[in-house]
Phi, psi and omega in degrees: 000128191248191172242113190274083149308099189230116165235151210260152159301040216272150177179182188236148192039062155064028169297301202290337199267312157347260159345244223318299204317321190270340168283024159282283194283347174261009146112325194318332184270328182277351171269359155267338147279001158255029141284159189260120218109343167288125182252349181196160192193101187185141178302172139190156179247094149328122172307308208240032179210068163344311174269031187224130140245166169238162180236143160229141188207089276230104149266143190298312181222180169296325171297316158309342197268322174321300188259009163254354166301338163256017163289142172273007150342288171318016188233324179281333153290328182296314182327287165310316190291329185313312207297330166258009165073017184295151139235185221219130163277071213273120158208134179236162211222095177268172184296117212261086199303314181306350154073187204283100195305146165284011152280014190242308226290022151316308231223324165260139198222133202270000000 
Protein backbone atom coordinates (compact mmCIF):
# COMPACT_ATOMS: atom_id res chain seq x y z
CA UNK A 1 0.00 0.00 0.00
CA UNK A 2 1.50 2.93 -0.95
CA UNK A 3 1.52 6.69 0.60
CA UNK A 4 0.85 9.87 -0.62
CA UNK A 5 1.73 13.17 0.69
CA UNK A 6 0.56 16.54 0.02
CA UNK A 7 2.25 19.07 0.83
CA UNK A 8 1.35 22.59 0.30
CA UNK A 9 4.08 25.65 0.75
CA UNK A 10 2.86 29.04 1.68
CA UNK A 11 5.28 31.92 1.91
CA UNK A 12 5.15 35.53 0.67
CA UNK A 13 6.40 37.55 -2.56
CA UNK A 14 6.51 34.51 -4.59
CA UNK A 15 9.08 32.55 -2.06
CA UNK A 16 7.04 29.07 -2.56
CA UNK A 17 7.46 29.02 -6.33
CA UNK A 18 11.18 30.02 -5.52
CA UNK A 19 11.62 27.73 -3.15
CA UNK A 20 9.93 24.53 -6.04
CA UNK A 21 12.19 26.37 -8.34
CA UNK A 22 15.53 25.89 -6.64
CA UNK A 23 14.63 22.29 -5.57
CA UNK A 24 14.81 21.87 -9.30
CA UNK A 25 17.45 23.61 -10.45
CA UNK A 26 19.73 22.28 -7.44
CA UNK A 27 19.17 18.76 -8.38
CA UNK A 28 17.59 18.24 -4.89
CA UNK A 29 13.95 16.99 -6.00
CA UNK A 30 15.30 14.72 -8.73
CA UNK A 31 17.94 13.15 -5.87
CA UNK A 32 14.86 12.22 -3.83
CA UNK A 33 13.27 10.84 -6.62
CA UNK A 34 16.03 8.30 -7.18
CA UNK A 35 15.51 7.46 -3.70
CA UNK A 36 14.32 3.95 -3.11
CA UNK A 37 11.09 3.94 -2.64
CA UNK A 38 9.96 7.17 -4.06
CA UNK A 39 7.40 6.60 -6.41
CA UNK A 40 6.65 10.72 -7.13
CA UNK A 41 7.55 13.80 -6.20
CA UNK A 42 6.57 16.68 -8.49
CA UNK A 43 5.48 20.57 -7.92
CA UNK A 44 2.21 22.35 -9.05
CA UNK A 45 0.89 26.02 -8.48
CA UNK A 46 -2.74 26.44 -7.55
CA UNK A 47 -4.60 28.81 -9.73
CA UNK A 48 -6.29 30.27 -7.33
CA UNK A 49 -3.38 30.81 -4.55
CA UNK A 50 -0.58 32.44 -6.34
CA UNK A 51 1.76 32.18 -2.58
CA UNK A 52 0.90 28.37 -2.33
CA UNK A 53 2.74 25.17 -4.03
CA UNK A 54 1.61 22.00 -3.85
CA UNK A 55 4.18 19.20 -3.62
CA UNK A 56 2.64 15.43 -4.09
CA UNK A 57 5.08 13.44 -3.02
CA UNK A 58 4.60 9.58 -3.28
CA UNK A 59 6.01 6.23 -1.38
CA UNK A 60 6.09 2.99 -1.71
CA UNK A 61 5.50 2.32 2.71
CA UNK A 62 5.93 3.88 5.83
CA UNK A 63 9.68 2.65 5.75
CA UNK A 64 10.43 4.73 2.69
CA UNK A 65 9.22 7.63 3.91
CA UNK A 66 11.41 6.81 7.34
CA UNK A 67 14.29 6.65 5.62
CA UNK A 68 14.35 9.33 3.72
CA UNK A 69 13.25 11.42 6.45
CA UNK A 70 16.41 10.41 7.97
CA UNK A 71 18.76 11.30 4.82
CA UNK A 72 20.65 14.21 5.34
CA UNK A 73 18.91 15.08 2.16
CA UNK A 74 16.30 16.40 4.88
CA UNK A 75 18.70 18.93 6.21
CA UNK A 76 18.84 20.42 3.03
CA UNK A 77 15.19 20.89 2.60
CA UNK A 78 14.55 22.17 5.70
CA UNK A 79 17.39 24.39 4.91
CA UNK A 80 15.46 25.87 1.62
CA UNK A 81 12.20 26.16 3.59
CA UNK A 82 14.03 28.45 6.28
CA UNK A 83 15.52 30.26 3.59
CA UNK A 84 12.50 31.22 2.03
CA UNK A 85 10.17 31.45 5.13
CA UNK A 86 7.76 29.05 4.37
CA UNK A 87 5.21 27.20 5.94
CA UNK A 88 3.59 24.24 5.41
CA UNK A 89 0.21 22.31 5.28
CA UNK A 90 0.11 18.56 5.66
CA UNK A 91 -2.98 15.74 4.24
CA UNK A 92 -1.72 12.40 3.79
CA UNK A 93 -3.18 9.45 1.69
CA UNK A 94 -2.90 5.75 1.70
CA UNK A 95 -3.49 4.01 -1.55
CA UNK A 96 -6.61 2.32 -2.31
CA UNK A 97 -5.21 -1.65 -3.61
CA UNK A 98 -8.86 -1.95 -4.62
CA UNK A 99 -8.09 0.49 -7.65
CA UNK A 100 -11.34 2.30 -9.16
CA UNK A 101 -14.65 1.24 -8.26
CA UNK A 102 -16.84 0.54 -11.27
CA UNK A 103 -19.18 3.07 -10.47
CA UNK A 104 -16.53 6.00 -11.15
CA UNK A 105 -14.94 4.75 -14.23
CA UNK A 106 -18.36 6.10 -15.87
CA UNK A 107 -17.09 9.75 -15.13
CA UNK A 108 -13.04 8.99 -15.67
CA UNK A 109 -11.76 8.98 -19.03
CA UNK A 110 -8.55 7.45 -19.59
Amino acid sequence: MSITVNLYYTGKNDNARRFAEEMEQSGTADAVRAEAGNLRYEYFLPLKDPETVLLIDSWEDQHAIDRHHASPMMETIAALREKYDLHMRVERYRSDEEGIPSSDETFIRT
